[in-house]
N, C-alpha and C positions, 0 to 999 in steps of 0.2 A: 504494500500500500504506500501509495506517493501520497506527502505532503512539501507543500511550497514553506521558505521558511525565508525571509531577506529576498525574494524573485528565485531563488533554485530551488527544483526538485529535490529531497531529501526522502531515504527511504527509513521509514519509522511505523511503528503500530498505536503510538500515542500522539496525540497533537503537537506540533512547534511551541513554544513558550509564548503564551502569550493569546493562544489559538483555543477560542472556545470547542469542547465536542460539536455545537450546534454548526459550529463552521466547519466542521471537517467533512462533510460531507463537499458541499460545493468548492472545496480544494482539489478534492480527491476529483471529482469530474473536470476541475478546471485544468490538474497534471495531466489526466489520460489524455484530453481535448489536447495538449501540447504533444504529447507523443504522439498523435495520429498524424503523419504526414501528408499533407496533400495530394491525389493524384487530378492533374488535367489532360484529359486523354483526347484525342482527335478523331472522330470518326468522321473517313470520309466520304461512308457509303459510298456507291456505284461512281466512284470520281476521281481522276487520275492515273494515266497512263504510266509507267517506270518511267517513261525520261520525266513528266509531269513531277515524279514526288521524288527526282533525284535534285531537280532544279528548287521546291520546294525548301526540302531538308537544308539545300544550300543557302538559299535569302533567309531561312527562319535563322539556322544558325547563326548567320552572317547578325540580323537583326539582335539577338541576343550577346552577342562579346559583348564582354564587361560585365552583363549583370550574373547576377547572385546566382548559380544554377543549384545548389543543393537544398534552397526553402522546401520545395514542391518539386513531387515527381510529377516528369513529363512523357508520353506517350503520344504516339500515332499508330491508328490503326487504317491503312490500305485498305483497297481491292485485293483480292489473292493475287493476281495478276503481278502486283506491284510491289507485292511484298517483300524477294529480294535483293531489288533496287534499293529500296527502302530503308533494309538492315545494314546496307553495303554502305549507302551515304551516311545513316547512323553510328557509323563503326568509327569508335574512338570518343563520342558525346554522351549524354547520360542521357540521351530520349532511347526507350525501349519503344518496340515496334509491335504490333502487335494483330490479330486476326480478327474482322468483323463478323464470324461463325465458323462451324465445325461442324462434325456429326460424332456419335456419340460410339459407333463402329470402329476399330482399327482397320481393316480393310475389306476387300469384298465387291460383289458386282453392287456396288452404289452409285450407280451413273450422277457424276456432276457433283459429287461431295470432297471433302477434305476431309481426312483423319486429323484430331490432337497430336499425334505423332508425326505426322508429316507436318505438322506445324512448326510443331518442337524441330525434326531433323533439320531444319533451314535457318533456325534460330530465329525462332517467336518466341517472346513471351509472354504473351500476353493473349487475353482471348475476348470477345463478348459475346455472352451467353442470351439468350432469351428479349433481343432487342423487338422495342415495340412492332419493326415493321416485317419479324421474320415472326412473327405471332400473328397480325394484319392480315401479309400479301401472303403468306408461304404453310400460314396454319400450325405452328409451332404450338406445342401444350405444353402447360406445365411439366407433365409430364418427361417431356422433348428438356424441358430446361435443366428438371434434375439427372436425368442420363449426360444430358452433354457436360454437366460440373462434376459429377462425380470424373468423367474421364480426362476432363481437362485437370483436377487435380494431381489425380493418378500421372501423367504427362509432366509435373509440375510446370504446367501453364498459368498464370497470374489472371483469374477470371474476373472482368464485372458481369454481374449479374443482373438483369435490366429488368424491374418491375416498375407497373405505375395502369391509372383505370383512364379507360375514354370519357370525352365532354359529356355524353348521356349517364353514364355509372357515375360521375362527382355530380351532376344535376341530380338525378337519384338519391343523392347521400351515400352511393354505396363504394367510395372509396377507400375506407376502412375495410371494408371487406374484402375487398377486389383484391389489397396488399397484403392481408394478411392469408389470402386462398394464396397468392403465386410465392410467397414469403415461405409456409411451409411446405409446401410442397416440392418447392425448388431446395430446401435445406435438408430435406427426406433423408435417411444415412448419409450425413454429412457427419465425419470427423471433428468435433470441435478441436483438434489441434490445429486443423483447414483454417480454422476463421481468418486467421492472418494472412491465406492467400486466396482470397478472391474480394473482393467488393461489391458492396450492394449502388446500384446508380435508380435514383426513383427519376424515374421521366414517364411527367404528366401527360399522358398521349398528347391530350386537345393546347399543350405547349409546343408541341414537336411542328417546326416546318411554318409555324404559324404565326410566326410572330411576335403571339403573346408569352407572355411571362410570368410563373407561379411567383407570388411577391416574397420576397423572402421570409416571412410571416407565413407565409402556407406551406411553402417550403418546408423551414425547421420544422411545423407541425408534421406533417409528413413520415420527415427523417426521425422527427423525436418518438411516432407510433412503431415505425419500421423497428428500431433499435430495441424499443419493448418488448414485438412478437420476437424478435431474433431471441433476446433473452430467456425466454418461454422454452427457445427450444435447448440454445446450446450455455445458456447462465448469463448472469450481469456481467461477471468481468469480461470475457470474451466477446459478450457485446457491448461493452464501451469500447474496446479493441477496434471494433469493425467498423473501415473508413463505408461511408453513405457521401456517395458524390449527385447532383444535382444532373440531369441531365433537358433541356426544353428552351429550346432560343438563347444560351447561353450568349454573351457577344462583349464588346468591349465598353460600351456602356453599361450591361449591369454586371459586368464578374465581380467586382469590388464591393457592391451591396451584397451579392451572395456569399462571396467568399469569406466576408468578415464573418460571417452567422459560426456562432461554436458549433451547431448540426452540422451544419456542410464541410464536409470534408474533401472536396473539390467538385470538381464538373467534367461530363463528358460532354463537348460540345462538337455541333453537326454542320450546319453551312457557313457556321466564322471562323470555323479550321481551315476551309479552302485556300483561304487569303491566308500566306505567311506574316502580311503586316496586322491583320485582323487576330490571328493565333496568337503571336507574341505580342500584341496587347494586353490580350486577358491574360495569358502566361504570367507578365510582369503589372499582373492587377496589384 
C-alpha cells in the first residue's frame, strides 16, 4: 500500500505523520492514479498505405524531438498491410506498433484472418480486441472478444479491449448495462495476473466518427462504473491497476480536458491520428 508523504510515494501500512486514516484512502487512489501510465494509441482503421505510415512515423517523430517521451506510452496501430513498414520506421523510438484485430485460431483454413502469432512473429505488440466497428460491420460477440484476449495474452500481445453502448442503448438508460454485459464477458477466464497486460478503452459508439464528445464528466463516470465491474470480477487492487483509456472524437482540442481527469488513463484516438501534426498534439496534451 502506497502513501504520499512531502509529494513521494512511500510504501507503508500506516498513514504519513500527520495523515489522518480518513485521508488515507484518497492517497492510496491518488498513488495508484500516479503509477498508471498513460497509453495514447493510434488507430488508423482502413488508412495508410506502408510508404503512407513510413512517411508518417517520420514527421511525427520529426515533430516530437525534444519533448518529454517517457510521460505517456505511445502506440500506433496500422492496417495489417502496413504493419511492417511501420515496426521498421519505429525501430529505435518508444512508439510500439500495434494490430487493429486478430482471430482467436493459431492457424487453419481461415480465409482472410491473422493469427496473435503471426502478429507476435513480425513484432507487434500490441493488439485491439472487440473494437466498436468489428462488433457493427463484421458481427463480432462478446463472445468473439473473450476468445480473441485470452489468445492475444497467451501471445503476450499488449491488448485494448474496446467496450462502450450505441446512441439508442444510452437514450434507453441502458449503458450500465451494455458495459457491464461486454465487461464480463470479455474478462471470462481471464488470469488476474493479465490485468496489467491489456487495457480497457470505453468508446461511446454515438462519439465514434461523429464529432461529438462524451464531456469528460461522462466520461470519468463511465470509467469510474467500468473499474467497479472489473473489481467484481478480478479484486480492487488489480482494478485500480487497470489503465481505462477514452476512446470517441479524441482531437487536439479536447485531449487536455480528458486527459487531466484521474479516470482516464489515456485515449485511443481515430481520425486525428491520421494527421502527424494532429497526433503529436494531443501526444504533447
Amino acid at each position: 500500500m502506497f502513501y504520499f508523504d512531502l509529494g513521494e510515494a512511500t510504501e507503508s501500512h500506516t498513514p504519513a505523520p500527520g495523515t489522518s486514516y480518513a485521508d488515507t484512502g484518497k492517497l492510496e487512489a491518488l498513488a495508484i492514479y500516479c503509477m498508471r501510465k498513460k497509453l495514447i494509441a493510434a488507430n488508423w482503421k482502413m488508412n495508410k498505405t506502408p510508404d503512407d505510415a513510413v512517411a508518417f512515423v517520420r514527421e511525427f517523430t520529426r515533430l516530437l524531438a525534444g519533448c518529454p517521451q517517457d510521460r505517456d506510452e505511445i502506440a500506433i496501430l496500422p492496417p495489417f498491410v502496413s504493419l511492417s513498414a511501420t515496426i521498421e520506421a519505429a525501430r529505435g523510438t518508444k512508439i510500439a506498433v500495434g494490430a487493429q484485430n486478430m482471430y482467436w485460431q493459431k492457424q487453419g483454413a481461415f480465409t482472410g484472418e491473422i493469427s496473435a502469432a503471426m502478429l507476435a512473429a513480425i513484432g507487434c505488440q500490441q493488439v485491439i480486441i472487440g473494437h466498436s466497428e468489428r462488433r457493427q460491420y463484421f458481427g463480432e460477440t462478446d463472445i468473439d472478444v473473450n476468445r480473441k484476449l485470452r489468445v492475444a495474452l497467451a501471445e503476450k500481445l499488449k491488448a485494448i479491449v474496446c467496450v462502450g453502448e450505441l446512441n439508442e442503448e444510452r437514450q434507453s438508460g441502458l449503458t450500465e448495462d451494455v458495459l457491464r454485459r461486454q465487461l464480463h464477458a470479455a474478462l471470462r477466464e481471464i488470469p488476474v495476473a493479465d490485468v496489467e497486460n491489456f487495457c480497457i478503452a470505453y468508446e461511446p459508439v454515438w462519439a465514434i466518427g461523429t464529432g461529438k464528445t462524451a464531456t469528460p464528466e461522462i466520461a470519468c463516470k463511465a470509467h469510474a462504473f467500468i473499474r467497479g465491474e472489473v473489481a467484481k470480477v478480478v479484486g480492487d487492487g488489480p482494478a485500480a491497476r487497470l489503465r481505462i483509456l477514452y476512446g470517441g472524437s479524441v482531437k487536439p482540442e479536447n485531449a487536455t480536458a480528458l486527459m487531466s481527469q484521474q479516470e482516464i488513463d489515456g485515449a485511443l484516438v481515430g481520425g486525428a491520428s491520421l494527421n502527424p501534426e494532429s497526433f503529436a498534439a494531443i501526444v504533447k496534451w
